[in-house]
N, C-alpha and C positions, 0 to 999 in steps of 0.2 A: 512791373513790380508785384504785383498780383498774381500774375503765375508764378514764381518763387516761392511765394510764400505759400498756394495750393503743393507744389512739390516739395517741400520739407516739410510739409503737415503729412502730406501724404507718406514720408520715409518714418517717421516719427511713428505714425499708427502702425505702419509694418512692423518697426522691430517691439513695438508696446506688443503684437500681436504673437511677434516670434517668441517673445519674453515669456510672456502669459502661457504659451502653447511649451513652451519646454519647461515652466516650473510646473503646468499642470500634468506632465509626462515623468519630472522626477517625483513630485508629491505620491502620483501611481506608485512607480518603483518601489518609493518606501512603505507606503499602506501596504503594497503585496507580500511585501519583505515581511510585513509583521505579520499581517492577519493569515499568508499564504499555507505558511508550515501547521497553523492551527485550523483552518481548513480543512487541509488534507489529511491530517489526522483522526478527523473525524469522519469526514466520508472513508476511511479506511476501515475506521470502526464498526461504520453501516454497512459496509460490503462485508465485512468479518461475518455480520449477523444475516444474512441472505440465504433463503432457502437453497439458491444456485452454489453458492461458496460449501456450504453444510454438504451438500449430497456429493458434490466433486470430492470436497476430503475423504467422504465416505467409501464412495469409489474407488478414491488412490486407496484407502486403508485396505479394500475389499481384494485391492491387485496384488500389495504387498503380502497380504496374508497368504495368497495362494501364493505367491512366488518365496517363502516362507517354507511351506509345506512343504515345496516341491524339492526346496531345494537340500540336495545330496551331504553337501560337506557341512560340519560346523563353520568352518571359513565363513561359504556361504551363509548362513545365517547371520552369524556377526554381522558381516557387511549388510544387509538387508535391514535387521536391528537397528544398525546406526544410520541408515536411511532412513529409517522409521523415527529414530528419536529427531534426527534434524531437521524432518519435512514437517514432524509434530508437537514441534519444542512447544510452540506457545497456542497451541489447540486445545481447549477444553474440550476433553474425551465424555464427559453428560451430555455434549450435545449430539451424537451418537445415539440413534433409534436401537440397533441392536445390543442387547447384551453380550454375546457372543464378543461381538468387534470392540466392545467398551474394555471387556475384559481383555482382549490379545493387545491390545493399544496399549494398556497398564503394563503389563509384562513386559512390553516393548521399551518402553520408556521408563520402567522404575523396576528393575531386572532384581534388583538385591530384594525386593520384598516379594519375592517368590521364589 
């Protein structure tokens, strides 16, 4: 009679244990569901402000300009312009070391005020 009652003690802590282990696996899911999006938001915002982020745009801006210059038809340009305004919709052009680039970025993306 005694071992019975050790094997349904024993079934009883398993699924107490299954229980516990999958409310604390949903509880997860929804902490992450919350705090996840606001997280990531801001590690986006850190990486926004990164010396590495700043100089790549700089770069891409440094490509466009020559490709820009070089290039033959109005066509061309339009199309390069509007690469330029969608890669640098939400770039703040001050954070830009040259003036040279600060200025063509502006032209770039607010054409009617020049």
């Amino acid at each position: 009679m005694r071992y019975v009652g050790y094997v349904a003690l024993s079934i009883v802590i398993i699924v107490l244990l299954l229980s516990a282990a999958f409310g604390l696996e949903w509880a997860g899911i929804k902490w992450y569901g919350f705090f996840g999006p606001k997280k990531e938001a801001v590690r986006r915002e850190v990486f926004k402000q990164t010396r590495s982020y700043n100089e790549g745009k700089e770069q891409e801006l440094i490509k466009y300009r020559l490709d820009y210059l070089r290039a033959q038809s109005e066509d061309e340009k339009k199309a390069i312009a509007s690469t330029i305004r969608h890669s640098f919709a939400d770039y703040d052009e001050n954070l830009i070391d040259s003036p040279e680039l600060q200025s063509f970025l502006r032209k770039m993306k607010y054409p009617s005020d020049y």
